[in-house]
C-alpha positions in Angstrom: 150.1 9.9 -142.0 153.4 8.5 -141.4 155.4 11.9 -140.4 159.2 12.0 -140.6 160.5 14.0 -137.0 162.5 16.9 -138.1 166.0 17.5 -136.5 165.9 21.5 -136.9 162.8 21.4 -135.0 164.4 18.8 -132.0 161.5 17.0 -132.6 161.3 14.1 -130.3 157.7 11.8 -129.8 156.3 10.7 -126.8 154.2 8.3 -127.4 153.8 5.9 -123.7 150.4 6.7 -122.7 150.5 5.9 -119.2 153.3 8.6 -118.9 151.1 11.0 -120.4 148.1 10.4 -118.5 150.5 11.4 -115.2 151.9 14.4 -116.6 149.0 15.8 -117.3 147.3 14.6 -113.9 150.2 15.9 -112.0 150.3 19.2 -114.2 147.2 20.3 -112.1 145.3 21.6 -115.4 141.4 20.2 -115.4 139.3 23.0 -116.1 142.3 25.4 -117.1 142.9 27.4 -119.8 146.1 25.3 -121.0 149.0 26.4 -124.0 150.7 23.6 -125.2 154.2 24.1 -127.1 155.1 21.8 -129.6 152.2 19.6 -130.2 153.9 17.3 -132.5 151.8 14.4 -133.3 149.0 15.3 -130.7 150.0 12.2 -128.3 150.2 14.7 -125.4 147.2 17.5 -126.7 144.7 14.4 -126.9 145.1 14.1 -123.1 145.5 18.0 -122.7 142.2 18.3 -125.0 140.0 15.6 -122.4 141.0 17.8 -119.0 141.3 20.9 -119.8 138.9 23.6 -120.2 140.7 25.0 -123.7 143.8 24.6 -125.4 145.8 26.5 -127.6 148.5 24.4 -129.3 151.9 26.0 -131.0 153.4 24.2 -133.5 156.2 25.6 -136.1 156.0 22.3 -138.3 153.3 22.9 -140.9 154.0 19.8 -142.5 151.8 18.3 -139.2 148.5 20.1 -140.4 146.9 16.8 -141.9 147.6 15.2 -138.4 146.5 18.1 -135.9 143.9 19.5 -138.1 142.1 16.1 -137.5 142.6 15.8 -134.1 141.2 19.8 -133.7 138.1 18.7 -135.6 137.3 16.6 -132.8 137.8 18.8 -129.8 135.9 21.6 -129.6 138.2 23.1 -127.1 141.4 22.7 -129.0 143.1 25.4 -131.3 146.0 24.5 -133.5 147.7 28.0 -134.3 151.0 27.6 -136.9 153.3 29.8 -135.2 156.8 29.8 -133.3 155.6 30.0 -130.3 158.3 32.6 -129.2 157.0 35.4 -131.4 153.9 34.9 -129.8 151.9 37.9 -128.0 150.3 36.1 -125.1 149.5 39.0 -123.4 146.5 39.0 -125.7 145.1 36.2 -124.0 143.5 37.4 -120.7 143.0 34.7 -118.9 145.4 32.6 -116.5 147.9 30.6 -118.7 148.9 26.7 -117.4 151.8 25.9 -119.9 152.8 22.0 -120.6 155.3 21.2 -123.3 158.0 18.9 -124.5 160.4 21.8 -125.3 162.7 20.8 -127.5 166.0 21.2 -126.7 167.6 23.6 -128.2 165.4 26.6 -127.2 165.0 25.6 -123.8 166.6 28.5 -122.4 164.5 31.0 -124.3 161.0 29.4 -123.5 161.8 29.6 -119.9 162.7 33.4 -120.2 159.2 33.9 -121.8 157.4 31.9 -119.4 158.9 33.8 -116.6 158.3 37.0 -118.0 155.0 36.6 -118.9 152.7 37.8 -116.3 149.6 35.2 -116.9 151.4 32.4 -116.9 150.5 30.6 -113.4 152.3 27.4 -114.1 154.6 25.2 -116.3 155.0 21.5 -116.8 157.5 21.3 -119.1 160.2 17.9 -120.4 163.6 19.0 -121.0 166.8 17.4 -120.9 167.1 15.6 -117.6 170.2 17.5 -117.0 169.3 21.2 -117.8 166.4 20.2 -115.1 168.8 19.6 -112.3 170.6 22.9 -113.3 167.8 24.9 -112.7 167.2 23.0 -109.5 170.7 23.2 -108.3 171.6 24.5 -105.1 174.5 27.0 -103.6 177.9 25.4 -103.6 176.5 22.5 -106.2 179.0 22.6 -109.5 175.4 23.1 -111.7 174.4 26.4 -109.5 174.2 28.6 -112.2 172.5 32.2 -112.9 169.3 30.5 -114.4 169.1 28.8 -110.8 168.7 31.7 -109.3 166.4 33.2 -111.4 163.9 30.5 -112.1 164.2 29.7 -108.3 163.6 33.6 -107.6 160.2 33.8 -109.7 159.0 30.4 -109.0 158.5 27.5 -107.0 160.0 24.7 -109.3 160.7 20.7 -108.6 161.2 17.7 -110.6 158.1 15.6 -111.0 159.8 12.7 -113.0 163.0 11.4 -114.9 161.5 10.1 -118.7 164.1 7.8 -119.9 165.6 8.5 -123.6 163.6 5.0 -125.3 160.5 6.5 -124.5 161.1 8.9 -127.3 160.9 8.6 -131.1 163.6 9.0 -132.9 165.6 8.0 -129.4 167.6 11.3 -128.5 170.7 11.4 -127.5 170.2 12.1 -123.6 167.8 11.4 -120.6 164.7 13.8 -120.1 163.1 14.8 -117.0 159.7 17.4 -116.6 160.4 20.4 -114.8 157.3 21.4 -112.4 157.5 25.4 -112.3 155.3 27.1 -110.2 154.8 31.0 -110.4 155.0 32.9 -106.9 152.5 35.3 -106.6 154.3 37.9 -105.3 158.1 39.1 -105.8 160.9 38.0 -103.4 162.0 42.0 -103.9 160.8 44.8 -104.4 159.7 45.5 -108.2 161.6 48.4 -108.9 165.0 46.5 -107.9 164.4 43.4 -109.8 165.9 44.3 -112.9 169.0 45.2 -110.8 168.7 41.9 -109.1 169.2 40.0 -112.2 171.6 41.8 -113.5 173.5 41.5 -110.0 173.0 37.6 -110.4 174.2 37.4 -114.3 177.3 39.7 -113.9 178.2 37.5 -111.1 178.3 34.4 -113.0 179.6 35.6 -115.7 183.0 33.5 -114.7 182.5 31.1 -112.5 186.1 30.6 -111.5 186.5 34.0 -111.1 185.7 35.9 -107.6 182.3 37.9 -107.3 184.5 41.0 -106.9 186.3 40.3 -110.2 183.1 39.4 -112.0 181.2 42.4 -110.6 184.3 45.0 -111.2 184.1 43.5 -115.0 180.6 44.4 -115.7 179.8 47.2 -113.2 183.2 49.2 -113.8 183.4 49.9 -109.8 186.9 49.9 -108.4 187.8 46.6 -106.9 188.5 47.9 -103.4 185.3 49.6 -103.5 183.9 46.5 -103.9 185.4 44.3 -101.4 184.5 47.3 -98.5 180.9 46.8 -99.7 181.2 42.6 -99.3 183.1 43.1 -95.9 180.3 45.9 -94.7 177.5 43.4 -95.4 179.1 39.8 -93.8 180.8 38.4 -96.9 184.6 37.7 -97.7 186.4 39.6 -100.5 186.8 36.1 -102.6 183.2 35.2 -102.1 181.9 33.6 -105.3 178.2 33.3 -107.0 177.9 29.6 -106.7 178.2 30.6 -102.6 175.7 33.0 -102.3 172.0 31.9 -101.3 168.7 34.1 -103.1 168.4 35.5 -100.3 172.0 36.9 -100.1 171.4 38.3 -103.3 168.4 40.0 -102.8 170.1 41.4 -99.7 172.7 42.8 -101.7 170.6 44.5 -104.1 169.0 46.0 -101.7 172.0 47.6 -100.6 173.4 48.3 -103.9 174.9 52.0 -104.5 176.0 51.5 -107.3 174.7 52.5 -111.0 
């Protein structure tokens, strides 16, 4: 079946076989239960299917059935479900989740969220625009140091494990890829009950990046702005401190101060 890639679903193909041998070597996953996003054609589930101990496959694009369904029917261990993977319940699955994908890019950010909110999810290989991977990678005083930094960086241990140049795609995209290694840590950096406040902290503080973390804090927390800079001053920092500054670990030690609602 000669499939035509669908732009509303990103759809890019992978189809060099050495490269997918390595991601899936590197990905850590033989013997694991593994969910694949995005399937496609099955270039990447075939070597998924021969290493892992079961795979669940989501794919949106029912148009692929004649080309997965035949692939399922010669793995035992593989299961094609027709689903967008973001309305899916994994908590229904009660085993320890290993997650490779090529996300697509235009719901990158999303699929990260659920991955770091889902509890079972151990680890995640995932290729996404080479460029939203050294976001999430960035580092304090580094122009790409965003909020998403901070937060991927705080629930996991996360690293680059290779730049995928845009020819080895089908249709070519637009931009480099790279895959993302993300790494689940198995216990929090703070304590539980303050992590909801920690990532608020961390969003409200980016929420102008030219603007001081006073400024940006005063704007979403409605504390008064001298208020504010006592609290910086009492706990080391300057009054015109800003996010892309402050370390995890500064931010987890000003949460744990906080006292304010």
């Amino acid at each position: 079946m000669n499939h035509q890639a669908k732009k509303k679903f990103g759809q890019n193909f992978l189809r060099d076989k050495n490269l997918l041998m390595k991601i899936v070597r590197e990905s850590n996953i033989a013997n694991q239960f593994v969910i694949e996003v995005g399937p496609g054609q099955g270039a990447l589930t075939t070597f998924l299917a021969t290493s892992a101990k079961k795979v669940i496959a989501y794919e949106i694009d029912e148009s692929l059935k004649p080309i997965l369904n035949e692939l399922e029917s010669k793995h035992e261990n593989l299961e094609i479900i027709y689903q967008d993977f973001l309305t899916a319940d994994l908590s229904l699955y009660k085993e320890d989740i290993h997650v490779v994908a090529n996300v697509p890019y235009y719901i990158t950010t999303p699929i990260l969220f659920k991955l770091l909110e889902t509890k079972n999810i151990k680890t995640a290989s995932l290729m996404i625009q080479k460029e939203v991977c050294e976001r999430l990678l960035a580092s304090p005083n580094n122009k790409e140091y965003n909020a998403l930094s901070i937060i991927l960086q705080y629930h996991a241990d996360a690293s680059k494990m290779m730049d995928v140049k845009r020819h080895m795609f089908y249709p070519v995209p637009n931009v480099d890829s790279a895959v993302i290694r993300i790494v689940k840590r198995s216990k929090p950096l703070i304590e539980p009950e303050k992590e909801k406040l920690f990532i608020r902290m961390v969003k409200e503080a980016f929420t102008q990046k030219r603007k001081t973390l006073v400024n940006n804090w005063h704007q979403g927390f409605q504390v008064p702005k001298e208020e504010l800079e006592s609290f910086l001053v009492e706990n080391g920092y300057s009054t015109n401190v800003r996010a892309e500054a402050l370390t995890i670990q500064d931010f987890i030690k000003l949460t744990g101060v906080w006292k304010y609602d």
